[in-house]
N, C-alpha and C positions, 0 to 999 in steps of 0.2 A: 289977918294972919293966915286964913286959909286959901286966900289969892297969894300971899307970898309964898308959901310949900308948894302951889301949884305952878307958877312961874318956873319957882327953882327944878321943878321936877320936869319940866318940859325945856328949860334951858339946856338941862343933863342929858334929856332923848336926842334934843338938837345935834348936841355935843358930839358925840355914839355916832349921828348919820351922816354926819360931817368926817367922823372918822373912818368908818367905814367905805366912803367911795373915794377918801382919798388915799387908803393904806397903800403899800410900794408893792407892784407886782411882781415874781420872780424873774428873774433873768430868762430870756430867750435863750440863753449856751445850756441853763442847767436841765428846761424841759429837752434841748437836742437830746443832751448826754443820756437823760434818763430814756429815750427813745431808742437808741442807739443801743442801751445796754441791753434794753430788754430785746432787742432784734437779733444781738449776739447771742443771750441767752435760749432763743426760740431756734437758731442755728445750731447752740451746742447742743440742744435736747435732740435735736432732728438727728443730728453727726451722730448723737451716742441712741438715738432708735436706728437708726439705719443699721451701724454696725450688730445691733443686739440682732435685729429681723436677718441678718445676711449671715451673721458669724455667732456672734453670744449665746443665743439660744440653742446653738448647734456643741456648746462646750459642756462637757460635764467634769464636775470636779470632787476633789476628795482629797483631803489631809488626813484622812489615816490610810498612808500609803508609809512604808519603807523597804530599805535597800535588804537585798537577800542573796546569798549565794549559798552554792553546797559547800560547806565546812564539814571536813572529818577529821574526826579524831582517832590517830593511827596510836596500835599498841602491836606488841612482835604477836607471834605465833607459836614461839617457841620461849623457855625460860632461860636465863642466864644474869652476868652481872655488864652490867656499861662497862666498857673500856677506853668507850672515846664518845665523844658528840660532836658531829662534823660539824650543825649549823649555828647559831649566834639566834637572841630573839625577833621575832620580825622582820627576818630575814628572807627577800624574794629565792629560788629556788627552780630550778627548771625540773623536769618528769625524768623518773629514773636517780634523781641524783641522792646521796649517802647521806642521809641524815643523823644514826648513832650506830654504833657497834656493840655488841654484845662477844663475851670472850666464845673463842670458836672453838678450843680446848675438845671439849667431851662430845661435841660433833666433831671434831673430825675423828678421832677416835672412835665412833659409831660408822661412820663413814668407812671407814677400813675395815670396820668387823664386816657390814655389809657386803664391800666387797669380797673378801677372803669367802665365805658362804654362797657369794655369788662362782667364785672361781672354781671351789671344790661341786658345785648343782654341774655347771658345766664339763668339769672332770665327771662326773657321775655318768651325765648325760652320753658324754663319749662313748662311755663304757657301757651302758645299757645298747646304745644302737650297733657297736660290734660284736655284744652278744645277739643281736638281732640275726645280723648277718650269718654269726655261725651257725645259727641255730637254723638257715634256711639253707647252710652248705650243708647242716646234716641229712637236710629234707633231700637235696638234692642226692645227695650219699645212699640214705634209704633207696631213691628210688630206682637208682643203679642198681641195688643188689637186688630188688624186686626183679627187675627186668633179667640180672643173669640168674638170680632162682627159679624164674618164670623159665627161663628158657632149658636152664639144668632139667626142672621138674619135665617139660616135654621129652628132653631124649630118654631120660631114666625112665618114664611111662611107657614111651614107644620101644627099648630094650627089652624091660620087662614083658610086654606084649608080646614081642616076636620066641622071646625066648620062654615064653609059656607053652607057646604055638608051636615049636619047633620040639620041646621036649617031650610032648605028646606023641611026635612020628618018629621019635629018637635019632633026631639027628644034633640034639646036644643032652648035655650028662644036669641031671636035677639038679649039682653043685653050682654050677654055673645058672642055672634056672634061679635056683634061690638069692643066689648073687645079684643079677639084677635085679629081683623084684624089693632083695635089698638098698641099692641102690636107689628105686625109684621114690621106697619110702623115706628116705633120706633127701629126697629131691624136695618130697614136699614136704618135710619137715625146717626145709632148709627156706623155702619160700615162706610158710608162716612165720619162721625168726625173721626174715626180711622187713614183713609187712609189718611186726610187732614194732622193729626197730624204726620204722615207717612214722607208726602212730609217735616213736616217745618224742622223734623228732618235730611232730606239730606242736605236741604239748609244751616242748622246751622253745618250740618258736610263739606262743602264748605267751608262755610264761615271760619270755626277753621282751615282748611285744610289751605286757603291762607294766615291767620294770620301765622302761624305756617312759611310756605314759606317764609315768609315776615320777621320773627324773625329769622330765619334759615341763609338769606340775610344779617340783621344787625350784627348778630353774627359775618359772617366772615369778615365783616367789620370792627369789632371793632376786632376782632386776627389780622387783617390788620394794622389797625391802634398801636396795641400794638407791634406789630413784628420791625413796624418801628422805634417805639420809641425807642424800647429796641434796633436796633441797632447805631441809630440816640447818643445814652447815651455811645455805645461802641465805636463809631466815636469819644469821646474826647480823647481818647487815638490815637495817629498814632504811629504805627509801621512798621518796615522794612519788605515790605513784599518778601521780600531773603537776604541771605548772602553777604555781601557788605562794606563797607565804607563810612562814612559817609562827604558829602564837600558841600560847596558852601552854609553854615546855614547861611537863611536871619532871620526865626526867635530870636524874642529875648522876655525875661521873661515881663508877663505883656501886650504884646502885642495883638491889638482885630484882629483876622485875619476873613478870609471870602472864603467861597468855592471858590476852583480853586486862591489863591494866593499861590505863589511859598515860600514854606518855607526853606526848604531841599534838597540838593542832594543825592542818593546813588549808588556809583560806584561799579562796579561789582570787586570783588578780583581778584589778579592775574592773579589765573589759570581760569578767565574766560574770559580772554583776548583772542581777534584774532585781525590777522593783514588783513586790507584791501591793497592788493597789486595793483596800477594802471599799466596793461602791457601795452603795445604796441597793436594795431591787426594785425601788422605783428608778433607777439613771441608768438600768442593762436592757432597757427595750433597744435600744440605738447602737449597744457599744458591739462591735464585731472584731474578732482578729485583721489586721493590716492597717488600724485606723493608729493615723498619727497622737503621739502623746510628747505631749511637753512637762518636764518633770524641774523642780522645783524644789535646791535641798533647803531644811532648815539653817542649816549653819551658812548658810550663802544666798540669799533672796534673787543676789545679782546674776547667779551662776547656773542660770536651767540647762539644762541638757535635753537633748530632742530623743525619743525613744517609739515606739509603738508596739501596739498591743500585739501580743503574742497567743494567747488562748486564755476561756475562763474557767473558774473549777465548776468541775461537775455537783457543785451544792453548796451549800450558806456553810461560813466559815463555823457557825455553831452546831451544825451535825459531824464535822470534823473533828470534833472537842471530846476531852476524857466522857465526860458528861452531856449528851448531846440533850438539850429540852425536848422534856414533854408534857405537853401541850393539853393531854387531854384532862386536866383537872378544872376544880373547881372555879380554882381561881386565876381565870387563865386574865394574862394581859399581854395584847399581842402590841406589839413589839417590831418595827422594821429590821429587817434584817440584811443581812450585807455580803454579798461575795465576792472571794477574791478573784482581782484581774489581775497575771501574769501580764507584764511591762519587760521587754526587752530594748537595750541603750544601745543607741548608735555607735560603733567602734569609736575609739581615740578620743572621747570629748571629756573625759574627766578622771584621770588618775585619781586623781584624792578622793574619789567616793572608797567609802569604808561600807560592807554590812552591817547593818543594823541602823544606820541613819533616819532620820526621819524626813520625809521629802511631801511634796503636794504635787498630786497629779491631775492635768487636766487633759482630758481626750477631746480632739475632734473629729465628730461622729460622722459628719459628710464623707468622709470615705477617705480612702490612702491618698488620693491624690489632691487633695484637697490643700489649697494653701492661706496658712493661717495671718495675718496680719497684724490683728489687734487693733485696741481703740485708737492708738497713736497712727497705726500704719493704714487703717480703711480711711483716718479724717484724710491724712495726708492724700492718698488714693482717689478720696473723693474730689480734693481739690487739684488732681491733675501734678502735685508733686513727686507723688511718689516714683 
């Protein structure tokens, strides 16, 4: 019995090495193929090190990046009611042009007082400078009668003199004597009224002087008040002041608005869009203003647009914040932090960007003049196609 189990079990080994060196060996095509593959795979790892050593590691990127433009929102300066609204919503717009009206009624009516007060400062003013004038014809008047009192008072003096002298050796009669030397006191009594009349003439040339100052004052107060008005009358019109688009119209026709309420938005056109890219502050050791960026909208994968970097902020977008952190507590957890890089778009490459989009931006940091290929364009490059 125990020589048959052992037969059998050695029949069975038999069996097994009999099968074993005669099992069917693989095909000779499938070891090529798998040789082959692996040589293309040890190719494409090379292709895509190559590119990362020459170009990839030189790219930094970031998907909290989006589109940004200066939007304002215009309100008048003055109060009043709409009478008309030139533009339509979302409507493009060139600089300068009429956006809504406001009734011009009660400026222009201010407008007119201004000027009326303007015309009578100027009537005033006339009249103050030709009493200037008189008032130096009088000077000039005074000094005339000085000059012939002046001269009266020498002969009356020199009469009186001879005829003092002369009535002493009696060769004239003391009537006469007394005569002139009345006379002479009249000479100079006559010369003090001169010079009296001398002085009131400075004083009234003063006096016209500070009128004249004083109308000279209202005048430009009333061109003050006229300048205002007159712009106060061109505030009912608001216009765009740059080329833009118009969104976000609260105004509506009919409506009484009031300095500083929000009427209107105007967004800046296209090409005056930049994209605000938030990095990392580990990926700004590299990034400098002039290096090319390739931008990347969400709503478009297919549709990048080429841009470069323009400047970066002077600090981390969280000390910018209502709230900036502070750090020095307990329980501090630091935290990477991120600053914004200002991205400026190459003109004409994409009307349909809107602000506020969402985009992915990536810089290449080799420098402005640097050209970028990718993985598609360095394989090809490398194999002499491109």
């Amino acid at each position: 019995m125990m020589n048959a189990v052992s037969e059998t079990i050695a029949a069975h080994a038999d069996a097994q090495s009999v099968g074993e060196v005669v099992a069917p060996q693989p095909p000779k095509s499938k070891r090529v193929l798998r040789l082959v593959a692996l040589v293309l795979v040890l190719i494409a790892a090379g292709l895509v090190a190559r590119w990362w050593w020459v170009e990839g590691r030189w790219i930094e990127s970031t998907d909290n990046a989006y589109v940004q433009g200066d939007i304002v929102t215009l309100s008048t300066r003055i109060d009043g009611d709409i009478i008309a609204i030139h533009v339509k919503d979302n409507q493009r717009v060139a600089a300068g042009a009429p956006l809504l009206s406001l009734d011009p009624g009660d400026w222009q009516a201010r407008l007119d007082q201004a000027r009326g007060a303007l015309g009578e400062s100027e009537a005033a003013i006339a009249t103050a400078r030709r009493q200037v004038e008189q008032a130096r014809g009088a000077i000039a008047q005074a000094d005339a009668a000085i000059e012939q009192a002046q001269a009266e008072q020498v002969r009356a003096t020199a009469d009186a003199t001879r005829s003092t002298s002369l009535v002493g050796s009696g060769w004239t009669s003391r009537q006469a004597n007394d005569t002139a030397i009345a006379t002479a006191r009249k000479a100079d009594a006559a010369m003090g009224a001169a010079r009296a009349q001398h002085d009131i003439a400075d004083q009234t040339l003063t006096v016209a002087q500070a009128v004249a100052t004083q109308a000279e004052s209202r005048l430009m107060a009333a061109r003050a008040a006229a300048t205002l008005a007159s712009n106060a009358l061109g505030y009912t019109v608001l216009r765009a002041p740059f080329d833009g688009i118009v969104g976000n119209r609260a105004a509506q026709l009919g409506q009484h608005v009031a300095p500083g309420q929000q009427l209107l938005a105007l967004a800046p056109p296209p090409d005056k869009l930049f994209i605000v890219a938030n990095f990392k502050e580990t990926q700004l050791r590299l990034i400098k203003p002039g290096q090319k960026v390739r931008v990347t909208p969400d709503i478009d994968s297919a549709a990048a647009v080429e841009g470069r970097v323009d400047s970066i902020a002077p600090a981390t977008g969280a000390l910018f914040s209502i709230l900036p952190p502070e750090n020095a507590t307990g329980n501090f957890t630091k935290v990477v932090q991120r600053v914004p890089v200002k991205i400026v778009l190459d003109q004409g490459q994409a009307g349909w960007l809107r602000a506020g989009l969402s985009v992915a931006a990536d810089i290449d940091t080799r420098g402005p003049d640097a050209k970028r290929r990718g993985l598609i364009g360095s394989i090809l490059a490398t194999v002499g196609l491109d």
